[in-house]
C-alpha atoms as one frame of an Amber mdcrd trajectory, in Angstrom:
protein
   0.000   0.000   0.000   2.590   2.190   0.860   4.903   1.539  -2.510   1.439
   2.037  -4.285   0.943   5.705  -2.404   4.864   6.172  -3.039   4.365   5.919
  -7.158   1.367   7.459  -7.392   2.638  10.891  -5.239   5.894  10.632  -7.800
   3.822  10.697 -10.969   2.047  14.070 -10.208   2.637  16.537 -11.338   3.764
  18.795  -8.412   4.820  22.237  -9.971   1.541  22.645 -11.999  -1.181  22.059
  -8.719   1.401  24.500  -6.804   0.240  26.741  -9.978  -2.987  25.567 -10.271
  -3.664  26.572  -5.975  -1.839  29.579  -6.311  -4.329  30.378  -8.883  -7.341
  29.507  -6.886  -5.968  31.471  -3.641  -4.928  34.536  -6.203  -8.742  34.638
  -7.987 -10.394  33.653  -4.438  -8.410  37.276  -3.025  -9.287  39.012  -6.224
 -12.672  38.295  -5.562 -12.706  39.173  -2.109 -10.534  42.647  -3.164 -13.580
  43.192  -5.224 -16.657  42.650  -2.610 -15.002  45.157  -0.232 -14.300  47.591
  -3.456 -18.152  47.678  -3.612 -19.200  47.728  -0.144 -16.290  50.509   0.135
 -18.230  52.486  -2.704 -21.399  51.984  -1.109 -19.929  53.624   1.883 -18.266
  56.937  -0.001 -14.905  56.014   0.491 -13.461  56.499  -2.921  -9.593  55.966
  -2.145 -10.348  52.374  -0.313 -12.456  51.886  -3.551  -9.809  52.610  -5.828
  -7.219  50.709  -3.874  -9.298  47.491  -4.072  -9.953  47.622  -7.051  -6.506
  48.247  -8.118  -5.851  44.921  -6.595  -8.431  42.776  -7.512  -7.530  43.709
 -11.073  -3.457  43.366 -10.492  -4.552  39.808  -8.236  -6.197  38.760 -12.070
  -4.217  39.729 -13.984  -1.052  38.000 -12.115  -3.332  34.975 -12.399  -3.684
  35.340 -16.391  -0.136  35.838 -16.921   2.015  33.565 -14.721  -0.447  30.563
 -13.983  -3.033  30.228 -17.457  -0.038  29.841 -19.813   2.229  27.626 -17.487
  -1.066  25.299 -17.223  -1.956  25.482 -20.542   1.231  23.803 -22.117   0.208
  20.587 -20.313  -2.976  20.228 -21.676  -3.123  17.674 -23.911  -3.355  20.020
 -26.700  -2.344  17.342 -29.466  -5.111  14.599 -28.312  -7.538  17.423 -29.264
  -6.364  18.314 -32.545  -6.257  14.645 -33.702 -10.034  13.888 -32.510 -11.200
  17.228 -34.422  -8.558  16.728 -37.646 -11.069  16.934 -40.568 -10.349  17.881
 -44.170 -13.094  19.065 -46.515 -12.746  17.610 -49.721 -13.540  18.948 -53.080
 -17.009  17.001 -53.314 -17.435  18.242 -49.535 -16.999  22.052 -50.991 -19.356
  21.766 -54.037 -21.995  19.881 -51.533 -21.294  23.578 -48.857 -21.764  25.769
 -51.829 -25.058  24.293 -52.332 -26.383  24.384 -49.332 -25.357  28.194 -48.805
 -26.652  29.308 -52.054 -30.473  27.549 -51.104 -30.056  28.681 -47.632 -30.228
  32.393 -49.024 -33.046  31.282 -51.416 -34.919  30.489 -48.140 -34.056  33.255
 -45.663 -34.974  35.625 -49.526 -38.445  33.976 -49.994 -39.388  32.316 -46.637
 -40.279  29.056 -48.410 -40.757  25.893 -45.904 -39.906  23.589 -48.574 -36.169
  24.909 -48.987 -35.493  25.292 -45.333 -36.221  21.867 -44.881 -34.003  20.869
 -47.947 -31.065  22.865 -45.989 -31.870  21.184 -43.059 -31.694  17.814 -44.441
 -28.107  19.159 -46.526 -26.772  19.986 -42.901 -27.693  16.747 -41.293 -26.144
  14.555 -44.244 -22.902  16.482 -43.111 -23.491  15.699 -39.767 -24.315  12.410
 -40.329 -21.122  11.997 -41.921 -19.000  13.395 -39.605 -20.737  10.430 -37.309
 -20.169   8.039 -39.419 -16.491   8.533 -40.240 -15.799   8.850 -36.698 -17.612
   5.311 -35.739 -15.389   4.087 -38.514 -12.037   4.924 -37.138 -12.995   3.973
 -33.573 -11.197   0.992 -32.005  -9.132   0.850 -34.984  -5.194   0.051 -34.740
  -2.334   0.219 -36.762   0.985  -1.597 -36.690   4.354  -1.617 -38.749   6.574
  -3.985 -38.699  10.099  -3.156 -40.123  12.769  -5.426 -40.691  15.610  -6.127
 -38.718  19.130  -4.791 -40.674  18.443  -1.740 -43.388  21.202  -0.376 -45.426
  20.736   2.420 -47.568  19.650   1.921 -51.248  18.375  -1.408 -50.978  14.443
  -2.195 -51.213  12.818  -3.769 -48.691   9.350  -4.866 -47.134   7.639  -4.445
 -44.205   4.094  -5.308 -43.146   1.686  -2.735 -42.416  -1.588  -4.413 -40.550
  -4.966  -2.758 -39.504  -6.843  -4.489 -36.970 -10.791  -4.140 -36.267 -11.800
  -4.467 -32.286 -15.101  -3.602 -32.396 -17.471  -6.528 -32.447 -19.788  -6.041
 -34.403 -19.506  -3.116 -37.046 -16.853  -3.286 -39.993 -14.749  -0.467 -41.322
 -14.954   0.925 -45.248 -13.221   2.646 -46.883  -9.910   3.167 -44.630  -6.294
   4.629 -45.704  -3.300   4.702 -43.611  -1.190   7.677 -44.206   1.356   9.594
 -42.701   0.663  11.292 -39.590  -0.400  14.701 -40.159   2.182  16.725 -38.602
   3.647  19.680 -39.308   7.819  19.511 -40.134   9.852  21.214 -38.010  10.809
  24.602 -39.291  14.116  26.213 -38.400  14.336  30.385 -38.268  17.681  31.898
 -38.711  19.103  35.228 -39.304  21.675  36.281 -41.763  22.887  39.085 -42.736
  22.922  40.565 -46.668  24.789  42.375 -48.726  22.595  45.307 -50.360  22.919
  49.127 -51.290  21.238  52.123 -49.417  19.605  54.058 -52.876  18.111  57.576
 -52.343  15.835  58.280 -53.920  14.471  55.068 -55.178  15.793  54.039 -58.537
  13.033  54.638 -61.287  13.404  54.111 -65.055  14.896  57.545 -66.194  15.982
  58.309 -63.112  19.753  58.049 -61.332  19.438  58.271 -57.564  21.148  60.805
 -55.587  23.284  58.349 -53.145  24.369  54.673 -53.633  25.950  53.124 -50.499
  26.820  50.117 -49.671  24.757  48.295 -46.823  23.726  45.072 -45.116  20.396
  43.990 -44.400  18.601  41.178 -41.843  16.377  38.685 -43.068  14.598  35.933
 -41.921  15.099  32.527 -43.674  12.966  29.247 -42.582  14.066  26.428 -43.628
  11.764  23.497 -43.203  13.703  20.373 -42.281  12.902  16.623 -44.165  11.037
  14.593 -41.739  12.588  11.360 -41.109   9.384   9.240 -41.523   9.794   5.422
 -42.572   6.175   5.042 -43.805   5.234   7.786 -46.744   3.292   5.979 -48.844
  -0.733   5.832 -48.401  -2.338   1.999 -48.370  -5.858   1.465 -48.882  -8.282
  -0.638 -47.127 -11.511  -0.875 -48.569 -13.464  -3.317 -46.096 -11.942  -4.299
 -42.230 -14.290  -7.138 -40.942 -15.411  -6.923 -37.181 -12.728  -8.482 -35.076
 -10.174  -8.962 -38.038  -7.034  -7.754 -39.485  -5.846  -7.122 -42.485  -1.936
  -7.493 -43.576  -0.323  -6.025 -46.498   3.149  -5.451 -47.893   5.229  -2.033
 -48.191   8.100  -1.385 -50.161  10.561   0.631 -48.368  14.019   2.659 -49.823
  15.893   4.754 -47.487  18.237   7.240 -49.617  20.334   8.617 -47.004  22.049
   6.594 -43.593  21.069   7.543 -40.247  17.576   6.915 -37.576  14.336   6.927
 -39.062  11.643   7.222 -36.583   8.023   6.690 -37.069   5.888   8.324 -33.893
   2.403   7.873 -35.223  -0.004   6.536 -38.240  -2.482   8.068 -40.088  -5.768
   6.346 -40.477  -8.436   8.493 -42.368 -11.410   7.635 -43.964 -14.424   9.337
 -45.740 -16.857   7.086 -45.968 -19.528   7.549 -46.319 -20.651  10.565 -48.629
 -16.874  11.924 -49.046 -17.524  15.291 -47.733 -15.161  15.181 -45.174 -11.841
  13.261 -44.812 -11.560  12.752 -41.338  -7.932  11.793 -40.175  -7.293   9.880
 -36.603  -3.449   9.480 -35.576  -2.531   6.484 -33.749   0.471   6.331 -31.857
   3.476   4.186 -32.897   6.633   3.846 -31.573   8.934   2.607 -34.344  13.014
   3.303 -34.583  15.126   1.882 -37.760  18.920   2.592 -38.379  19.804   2.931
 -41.741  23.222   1.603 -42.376  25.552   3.022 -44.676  25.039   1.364 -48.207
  27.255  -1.489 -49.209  27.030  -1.904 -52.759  30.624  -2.162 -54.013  31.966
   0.884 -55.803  34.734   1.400 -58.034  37.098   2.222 -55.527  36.020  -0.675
 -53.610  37.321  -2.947 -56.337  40.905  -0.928 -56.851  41.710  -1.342 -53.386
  40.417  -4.447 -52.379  43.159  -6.464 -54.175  45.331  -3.740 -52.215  44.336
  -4.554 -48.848  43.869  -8.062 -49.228  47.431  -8.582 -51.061  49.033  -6.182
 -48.164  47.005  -8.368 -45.746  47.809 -11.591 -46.497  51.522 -10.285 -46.737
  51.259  -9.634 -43.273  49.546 -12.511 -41.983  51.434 -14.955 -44.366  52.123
 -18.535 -42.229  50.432 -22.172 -41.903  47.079 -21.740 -43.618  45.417 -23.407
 -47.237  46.274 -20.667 -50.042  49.670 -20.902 -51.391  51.869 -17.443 -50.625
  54.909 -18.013 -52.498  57.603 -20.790 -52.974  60.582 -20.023 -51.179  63.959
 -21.556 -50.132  64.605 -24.097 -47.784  65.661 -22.749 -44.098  66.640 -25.449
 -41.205  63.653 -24.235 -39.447  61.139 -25.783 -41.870  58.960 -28.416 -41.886
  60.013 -31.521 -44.692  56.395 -31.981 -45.081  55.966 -28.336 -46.897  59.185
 -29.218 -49.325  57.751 -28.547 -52.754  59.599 -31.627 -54.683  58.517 -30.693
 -58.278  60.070 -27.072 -57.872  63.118 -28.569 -56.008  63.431 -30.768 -59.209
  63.319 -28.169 -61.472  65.513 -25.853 -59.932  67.946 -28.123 -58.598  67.720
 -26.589 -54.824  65.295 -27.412 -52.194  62.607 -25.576 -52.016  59.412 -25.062
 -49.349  56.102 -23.932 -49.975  54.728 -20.654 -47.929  51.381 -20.441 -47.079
  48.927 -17.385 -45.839  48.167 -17.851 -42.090  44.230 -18.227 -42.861  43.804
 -18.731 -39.444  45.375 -16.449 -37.431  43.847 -13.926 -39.997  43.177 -11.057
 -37.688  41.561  -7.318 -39.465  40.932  -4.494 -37.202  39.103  -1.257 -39.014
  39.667   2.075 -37.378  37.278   5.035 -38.509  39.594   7.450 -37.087  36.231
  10.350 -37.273  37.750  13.768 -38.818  36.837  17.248 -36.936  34.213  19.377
 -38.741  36.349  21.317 -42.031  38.812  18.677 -42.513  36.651  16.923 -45.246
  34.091  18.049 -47.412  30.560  16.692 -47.025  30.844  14.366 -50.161  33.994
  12.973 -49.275  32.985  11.976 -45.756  30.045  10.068 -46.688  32.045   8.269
 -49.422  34.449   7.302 -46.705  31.548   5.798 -44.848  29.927   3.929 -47.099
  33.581   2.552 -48.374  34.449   1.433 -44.705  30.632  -0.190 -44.441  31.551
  -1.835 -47.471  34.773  -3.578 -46.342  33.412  -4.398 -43.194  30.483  -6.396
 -44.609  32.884  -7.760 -47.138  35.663  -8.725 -44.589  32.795 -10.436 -42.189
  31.482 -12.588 -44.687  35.445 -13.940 -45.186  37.429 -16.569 -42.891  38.648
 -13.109 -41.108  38.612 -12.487 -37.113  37.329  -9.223 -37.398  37.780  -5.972
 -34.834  36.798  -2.579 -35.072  38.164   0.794 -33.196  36.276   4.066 -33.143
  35.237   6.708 -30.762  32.870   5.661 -28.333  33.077   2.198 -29.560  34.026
  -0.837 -27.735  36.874  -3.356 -29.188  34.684  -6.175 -28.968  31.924  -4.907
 -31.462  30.447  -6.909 -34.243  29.800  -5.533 -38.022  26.071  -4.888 -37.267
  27.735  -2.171 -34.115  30.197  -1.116 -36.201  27.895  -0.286 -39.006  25.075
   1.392 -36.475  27.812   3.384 -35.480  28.583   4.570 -39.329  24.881   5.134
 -39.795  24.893   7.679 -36.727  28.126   9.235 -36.661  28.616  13.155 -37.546
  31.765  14.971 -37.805  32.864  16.213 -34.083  35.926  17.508 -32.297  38.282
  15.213 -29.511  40.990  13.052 -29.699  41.957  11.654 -32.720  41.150   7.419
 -32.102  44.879   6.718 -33.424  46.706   8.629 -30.455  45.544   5.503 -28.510
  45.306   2.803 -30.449  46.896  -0.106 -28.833  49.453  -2.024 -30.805  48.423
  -5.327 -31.202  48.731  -8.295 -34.186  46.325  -7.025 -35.549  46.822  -5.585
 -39.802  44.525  -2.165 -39.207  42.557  -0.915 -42.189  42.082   2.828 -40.816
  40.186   5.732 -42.277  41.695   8.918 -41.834  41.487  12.444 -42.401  44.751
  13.330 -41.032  47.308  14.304 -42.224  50.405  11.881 -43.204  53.327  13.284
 -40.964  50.853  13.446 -37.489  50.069   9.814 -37.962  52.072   7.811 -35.367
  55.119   5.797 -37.273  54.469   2.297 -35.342  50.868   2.454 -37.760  52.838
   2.315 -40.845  54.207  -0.929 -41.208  50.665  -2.756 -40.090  48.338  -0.720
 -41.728  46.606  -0.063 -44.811  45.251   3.646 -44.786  42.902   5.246 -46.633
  42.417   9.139 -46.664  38.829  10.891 -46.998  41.173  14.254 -48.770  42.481
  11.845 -50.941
C-alpha cells in the first residue's frame, strides 16, 4: 500500500497544482478585493475603492499571466487536434456551396420547402462526420520493419490494420502519414545590399548609392525522417479482423528513421469530409551506410587483401609463395617438383588463414577537414569492407570513438549510420598495438600519424 501511495505521489505533477492553488488562492483574493471595493463604494470612500480595485484587477491579472499559460502547455493540446482533424474535400466544398446558395433562397423567400431541404443538406454532413468517426474507432495500426536496413536497398515491411469492435466493420480506410507539421528552423543572416536615395526609377539616377547590409529571416523546413510515406488502402476491415499487407521501403540517405504515429483516415460515407485519426506508434530503424561495391572498392580491395595476407602470411590453405629451404622448416611443406626443377630445395609458404586477424579504425575527422561528399564516401567505403571482410574466414575488430573493441559488423555499421563529424581526440593517439593488420580511415594528415601504424596498416584518406 505504501509503494502504491509512493508511485502514485511521484507521478504528479507537483509544480503545476502549486500553480494551479496559487491560482485559486490569487482569484479567491481578487474576488474578495472586489466585494469590499463595492461595499467601500457603497460607503463613499473612494480611495479604499480605488485601492481594491486596483488589486483585484493586479490579483487577475497575475493569475492570467504567470499561472493560465504555465497550465496550458500541459494540456493535452495534441489529443484534441487529432479527434477534431477533418479535411473538406472537393465534393465536400461543391456539396457547402449548395447548401449556402439555397439557404439564401430560403431566408430571400421564406419558403418551408427549402429550409427543410437545408436542413436535411446539414444533417447529411453531420451524419457523416458520425459516421467517419464510428469508422475509425477501435481501430489500430501496426508496422513492422525489418531487422538490418542499409541504404539503397528495397525492402518490405508489413503494415496491418486491426478491427476491435465486435460487431460493425470499417470501409473505406487509408493509412497515411501522420499529419504533422515539419519542423521549421528560423535563422538570421545578414545581406549584402545598397542604401539608394531616392528610389531608382526608369529615367531616373538616384542621388546616393551606399553600400549596406540587411537582416532577413530565412525558414528552412527540415525533411522529416518518416519510414512510412506511402498511403495503403483498405476498402473493407471485418469486425474483429485484421488485415496485412506489404510495403516497399528505400531509405536514400544513412542515419535513424523514426516513425511516432499513423495516419488512419477515412471518408466514408458521402466523401464530404476526410476525417484523419493518428494512432500512436513507436517505431526506430537505423539505416546503415550502403554497401554496394563501388569502383574504388574494387581498386583497393586487391590492395588490402594482397598487403594483408603479406602480413599474416604462415600455416594456412592458399599458397603465398615458394621459397627456399631454411633449417627451421617443416620436410612436409618441401615442394619436390620445384626442387626438381631448380635443382635446390625448395618449401612452400602459405597465408596464415587462421590467425587472420583485421581491425578497421574510422579514425572520425573534426568538422572542415573533409568536405561533405567525401565523408560520406568514406563511410559507405568502410561499411563496405566491413560487410565484405565479415562474410570472409577473417577475425574481425573494429576501433572508433565511443566504440568498444569487442563490437560486431552490425555495431560497427550502427555506429557509421549515426556518426557526424565532431571535435576530440583523434582514435589513433591511442590505439593499442596489437597483431592485428589495421585498415584505418583517416582524415589526417600523413606526418601526425604515429610511425608504429605504418608498417601494419593499410590507410585510406577521406582528402584523398
Amino acid at each position: 500500500m505504501r509503494g502504491w501511495l509512493h508511485k502514485a505521489m511521484n507521478a504528479i505533477d507537483r509544480e503545476a497544482w502549486i500553480r494551479f492553488l496559487l491560482a485559486i488562492l490569487g482569484l479567491a483574493l481578487a474576488f474578495a478585493a472586489a466585494l469590499l471595493s463595492t461595499a467601500a463604494r457603497e460607503a463613499g470612500n473612494v480611495l479604499a475603492t480605488a485601492i481594491l480595485a486596483s488589486s483585484a484587477l493586479l490579483l487577475a491579472g497575475a493569475v492570467g499571466v504567470l499561472t493560465v499559460p504555465f497550465l496550458a502547455r500541459r494540456v493535452a493540446v495534441e489529443r484534441v487536434k487529432e479527434a477534431l482533424n477533418y479535411e473538406v474535400t472537393k465534393e465536400g466544398a461543391v456539396y457547402l456551396a449548395f447548401c449556402l446558395i439555397i439557404a439564401v433562397a430560403a431566408l430571400n423567400t421564406g419558403n418551408n420547402l427549402l429550409f427543410l431541404v437545408v436542413s436535411a443538406m446539414l444533417g447529411a454532413i453531420i451524419v457523416s462526420g458520425i459516421a467517419s468517426a464510428l469508422v475509425l474507432r477501435s481501430l489500430e495500426a501496426q508496422l513492422e520493419l525489418p531487422m538490418h536496413v542499409f541504404a539503397g536497398q528495397d525492402y518490405t515491411a508489413v503494415l496491418t490494420v486491426r478491427n476491435r469492435r465486435r460487431f460493425l466493420p470499417a470501409f473505406s480506410v487509408t493509412v497515411v502519414p501522420p499529419p504533422e507539421r515539419r519542423p521549421v528552423e528560423v535563422k538570421w543572416t545578414w545581406t549584402r545590399s545598397a542604401f539608394v536615395f531616392p528610389k531608382e526609377l526608369p529615367g531616373r539616377k538616384p542621388w546616393v548609392r551606399w553600400p549596406d547590409y540587411s537582416l532577413s529571416r530565412v525558414r528552412t523546413i527540415k525533411e522529416a525522417q518518416d519510414v512510412f510515406r506511402d498511403r495503403v488502402y483498405f476498402p473493407y476491415v471485418p469486425a474483429r479482423h485484421h488485415i496485412s499487407t506489404e510495403v516497399d521501403l528505400r531509405f536514400a540517405r544513412r542515419g535513424q528513421y523514426q516513425q511516432k504515429g499513423l495516419g488512419i483516415s477515412t471518408r466514408f460515407p458521402f466523401s464530404f469530409l476526410r476525417k484523419t485519426r493518428t494512432v500512436r506508434l513507436g517505431r526506430e530503424i537505423i539505416v546503415y551506410p550502403p554497401v554496394e561495391p563501388a569502383d574504388e572498392f574494387f581498386e583497393i580491395l586487391p590492395m588490402i587483401t594482397g598487403e594483408f595476407e603479406s602480413y599474416v602470411r604462415g600455416r594456412g590453405y592458399d599458397l603465398y609463395r615458394i621459397r627456399d629451404y631454411a633449417p627451421e622448416d617443416s620436410a612436409r611443406h618441401v615442394d619436390w617438383k620445384s626442387t626438381a626443377k631448380s635443382g635446390s630445395l625448395k618449401v612452400r609458404e602459405f597465408t596464415r588463414e587462421d590467425e587472420r586477424k583485421l581491425r578497421i579504425v574510422f579514425d572520425n575527422p573534426a568538422p572542415g577537414q573533409t568536405d561533405g561528399n567525401r565523408y560520406e564516401h568514406g563511410i559507405a567505403l568502410a561499411a563496405s569492407l566491413a560487410w565484405h571482410f565479415a562474410g570472409e574466414n577473417t577475425d574481425l575488430g573494429f576501433a572508433a570513438g565511443g566504440l568498444a573493441g569487442g563490437a560486431d559488423v552490425f555495431e560497427f555499421l550502427e555506429y557509421l549510420a549515426l556518426v557526424q563529424p565532431a571535435t576530440g581526440t583523434s582514435v589513433l593517439d591511442s590505439l593499442a598495438v596489437t597483431d592485428d593488420y589495421n585498415l584505418v580511415f583517416t582524415a589526417r594528415p600523413r606526418g601526425t600519424i604515429p610511425t608504429a601504424l605504418w608498417q601494419s596498416s593499410y590507410f585510406v584518406f577521406f582528402s584523398e
